[in-house]
N, C-alpha and C positions, 0 to 999 in steps of 0.2 A: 504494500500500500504506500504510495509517496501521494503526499502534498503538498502542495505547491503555491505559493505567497509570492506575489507580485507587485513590490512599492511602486507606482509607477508616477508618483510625483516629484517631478526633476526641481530637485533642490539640491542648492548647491551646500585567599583573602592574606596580602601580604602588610608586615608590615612598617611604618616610617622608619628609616635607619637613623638614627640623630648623624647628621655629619660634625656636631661640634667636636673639636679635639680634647673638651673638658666633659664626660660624662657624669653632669651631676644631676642629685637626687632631688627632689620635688621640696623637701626640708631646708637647704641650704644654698638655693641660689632666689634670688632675689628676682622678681618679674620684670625689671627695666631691662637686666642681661639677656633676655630672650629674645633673637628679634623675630616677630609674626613676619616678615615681608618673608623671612627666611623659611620659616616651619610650611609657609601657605606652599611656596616653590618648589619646599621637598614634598608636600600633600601631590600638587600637580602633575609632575613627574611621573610620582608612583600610582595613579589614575590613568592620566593621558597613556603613557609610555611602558607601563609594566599592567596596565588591564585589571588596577584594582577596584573595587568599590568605593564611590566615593564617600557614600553615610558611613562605612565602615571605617576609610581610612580617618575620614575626620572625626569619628568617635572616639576614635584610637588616640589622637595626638590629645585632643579636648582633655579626654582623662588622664592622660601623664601629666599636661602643666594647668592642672587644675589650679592652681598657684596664681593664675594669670589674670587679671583685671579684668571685671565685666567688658569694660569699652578693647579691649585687646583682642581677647576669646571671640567679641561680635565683627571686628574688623578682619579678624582669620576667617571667619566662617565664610560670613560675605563675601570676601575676595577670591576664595576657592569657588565656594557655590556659582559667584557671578561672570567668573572667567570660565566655568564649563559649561553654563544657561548660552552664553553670548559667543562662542567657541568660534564661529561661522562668520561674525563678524569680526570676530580679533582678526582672525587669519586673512579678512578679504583685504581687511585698511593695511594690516601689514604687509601683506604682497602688493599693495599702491603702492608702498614708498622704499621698498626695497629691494634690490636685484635681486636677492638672494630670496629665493622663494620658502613660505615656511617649511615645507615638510623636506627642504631641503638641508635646512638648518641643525645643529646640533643639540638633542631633546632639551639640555638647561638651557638653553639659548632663545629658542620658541616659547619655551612654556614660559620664561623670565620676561621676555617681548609682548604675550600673551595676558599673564597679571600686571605689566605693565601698563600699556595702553586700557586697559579694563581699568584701572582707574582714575585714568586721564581721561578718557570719556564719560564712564560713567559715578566714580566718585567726586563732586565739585569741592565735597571739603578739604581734600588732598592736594596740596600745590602744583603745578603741574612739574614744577624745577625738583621738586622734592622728590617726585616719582623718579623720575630720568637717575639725579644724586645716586638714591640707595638702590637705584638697577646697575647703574657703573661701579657701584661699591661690592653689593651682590658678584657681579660678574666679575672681580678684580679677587674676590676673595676665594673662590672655586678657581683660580688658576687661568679662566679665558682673558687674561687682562691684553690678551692681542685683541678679542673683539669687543673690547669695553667702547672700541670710539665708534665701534659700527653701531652698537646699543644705543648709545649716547644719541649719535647720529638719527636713527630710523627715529627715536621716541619724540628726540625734539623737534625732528620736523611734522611729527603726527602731531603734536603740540600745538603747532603755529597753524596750519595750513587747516585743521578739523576743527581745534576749539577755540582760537580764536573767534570764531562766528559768536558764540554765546555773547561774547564781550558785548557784543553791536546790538543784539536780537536773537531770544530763544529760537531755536527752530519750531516753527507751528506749524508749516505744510509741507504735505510731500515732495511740491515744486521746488520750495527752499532745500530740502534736503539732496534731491536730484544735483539740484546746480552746485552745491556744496561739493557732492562729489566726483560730479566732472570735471571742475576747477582743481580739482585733489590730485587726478591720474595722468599723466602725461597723454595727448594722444597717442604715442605708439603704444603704449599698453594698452588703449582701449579696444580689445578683440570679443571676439565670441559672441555680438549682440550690445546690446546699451549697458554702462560701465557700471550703472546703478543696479542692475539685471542678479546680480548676487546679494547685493544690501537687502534687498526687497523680498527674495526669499525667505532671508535670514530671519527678517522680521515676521515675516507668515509664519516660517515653523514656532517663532516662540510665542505669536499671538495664539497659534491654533493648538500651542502644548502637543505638538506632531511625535514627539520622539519619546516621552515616557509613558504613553501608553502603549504605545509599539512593542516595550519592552513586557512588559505584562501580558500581550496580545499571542508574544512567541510564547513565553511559561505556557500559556494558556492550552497554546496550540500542540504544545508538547505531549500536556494531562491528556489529551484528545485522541494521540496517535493508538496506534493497537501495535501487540507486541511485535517487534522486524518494521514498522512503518518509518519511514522517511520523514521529514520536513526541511524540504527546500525551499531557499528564499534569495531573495534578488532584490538587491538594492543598488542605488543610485546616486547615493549620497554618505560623506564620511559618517556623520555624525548618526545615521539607519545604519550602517553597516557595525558600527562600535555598539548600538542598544542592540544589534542582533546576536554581535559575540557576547557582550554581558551575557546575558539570557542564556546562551548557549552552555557557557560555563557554570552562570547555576545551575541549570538543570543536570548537567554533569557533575557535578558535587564534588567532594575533593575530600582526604582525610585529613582530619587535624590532630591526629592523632604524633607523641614525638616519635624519631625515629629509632631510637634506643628501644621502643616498645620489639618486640616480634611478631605482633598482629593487633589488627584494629580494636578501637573498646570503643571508639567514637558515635559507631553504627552510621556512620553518613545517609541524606537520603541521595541515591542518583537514577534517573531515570533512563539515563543513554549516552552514547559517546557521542562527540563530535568525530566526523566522518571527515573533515577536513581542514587541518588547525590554519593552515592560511586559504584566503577565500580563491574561488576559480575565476578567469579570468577571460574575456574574449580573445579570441586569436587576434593579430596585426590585420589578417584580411577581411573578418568581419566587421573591425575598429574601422575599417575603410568603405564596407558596405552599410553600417550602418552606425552612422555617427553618436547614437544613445548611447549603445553597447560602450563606450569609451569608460562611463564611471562606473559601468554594472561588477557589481560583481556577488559569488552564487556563495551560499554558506548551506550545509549539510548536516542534520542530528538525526541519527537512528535512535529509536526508543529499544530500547532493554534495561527494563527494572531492575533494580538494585533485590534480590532477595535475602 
């Protein structure tokens, strides 16, 4: 039995490692010494780029520095939550103003790019000088201090050219927003359609909350299948493709059991393997026959119960 799920709207549990060199206890270090810009970057990291959970990961840090200021705890939270809500738009304004395309970038580099600009646009009580500061700081301290000036670079011209507009006049209509960001992207970058043509997406999936019930819809679809049945799906878009593999991997379940054990006590629940850990891909001559097929791609769970 295979079933078959077809997105066809074109839009475009581990845990946090402290990187400090001082591992200290919850008792004896004082909550100035912490910095959030920091704990949020290694939160994002370990979601975006290692496929964790993000309520889990951020539950996870929450209760180690419980220590930590009402107003701290809420500025971590938000800035993780608010850079993976708006994911779609980080990455579009960041490939306006950067040669170097995100997903070509190196993961702390994107994802530091990523809560960066997330707060230059959307937090106004954060200076926009102060973000760029502790991202050049940020990246000089993990060792990229060769591309602190490109950091520096991309953020403060996202700075000047996007939010200077507030200064003048809130944005109220679409129209304003359009010209905002055509004046943003050089012409030769403007391809594939109207340069607004991805912002506008962006903004429908999170008005229409497109992508967490998706992830629900697969679980769902999972409980459904009958034993040996299939669920195949096709997606179109990163951010369908990532709530498919979540899902995927819940429903595949995982031991948490330590490894010093010699057999499970955990009892996991799992309901089937994934069939295939990276997604399937169109050929080069279909990519040429049919220009969708370019973002598609197919992700596979067999159902076999855990007994």
């Amino acid at each position: 039995m295979i079933v078959t799920i077809r997105l066809n709207y074109m839009t475009s549990n581990k845990n946090i490692n402290n990187k400090n060199k001082n591992n200290h206890s919850k008792n004896n270090i004082p909550a100035h010494s912490v910095d959030t810009r920091e704990l949020a970057l290694e939160m994002l990291i370990e979601i975006n780029e290692r496929g964790a959970f993000s309520h889990i990961v951020l539950r996870s840090v929450l209760d180690k520095y419980q220590y930590l200021s009402k107003q701290d705890r809420a500025f971590m939270t938000r800035l993780v939550d608010g850079t993976i809500e708006y994911m779609l738009q980080l990455d579009y304004i960041i490939d306006s103003f950067s040669k170097t395309k995100v997903r070509k970038m190196k993961p702390f580099i994107r994802n530091l790019l990523r809560m960066s600009v997330y707060q230059i646009k959307y937090m106004d009580a954060v200076p926009d000088s102060a973000v760029c500061n502790e991202a050049v700081k940020l990246a000089k301290r993990h060792k990229f201090a060769q591309l602190s000036g490109f950091v520096n670079g991309v953020l403060r011209n996202i700075a000047r050219n996007i939010c200077k507009y507030r200064v003048e006049k809130l944005i109220e209509t679409t129209d304003e927003l359009v010209k905002i960001i055509e004046e943003s992207i050089p012409k030769s970058k403007q391809k594939d359609g109207h340069p607004a043509k991805r912002t506008f997406q962006a903004i429908r999936i999170e008005v229409n909350n497109e992508i967490k019930p998706l992830y629900y819809t697969v679980l769902n679809s999972i409980e459904c299948l009958k034993e040996n049945g299939r669920l195949c799906i096709i997606t179109f878009h990163s951010l369908e493709d990532r709530a498919v593999k979540n899902a995927y991997i819940e429903a595949q379940g995982h031991c948490t059991c330590p490894k010093e054990l010699p057999y499970c006590v955990c009892n996991y629940k799992s309901y089937g393997k994934i069939i295939n850990k990276k997604p399937i891909e169109a050929t080069e001559q279909e990519k040429e026959e049919n220009s969708r097929s370019k973002s598609a791609k197919l992700r596979i769970f067999e159902r076999h119960e855990k007994k």
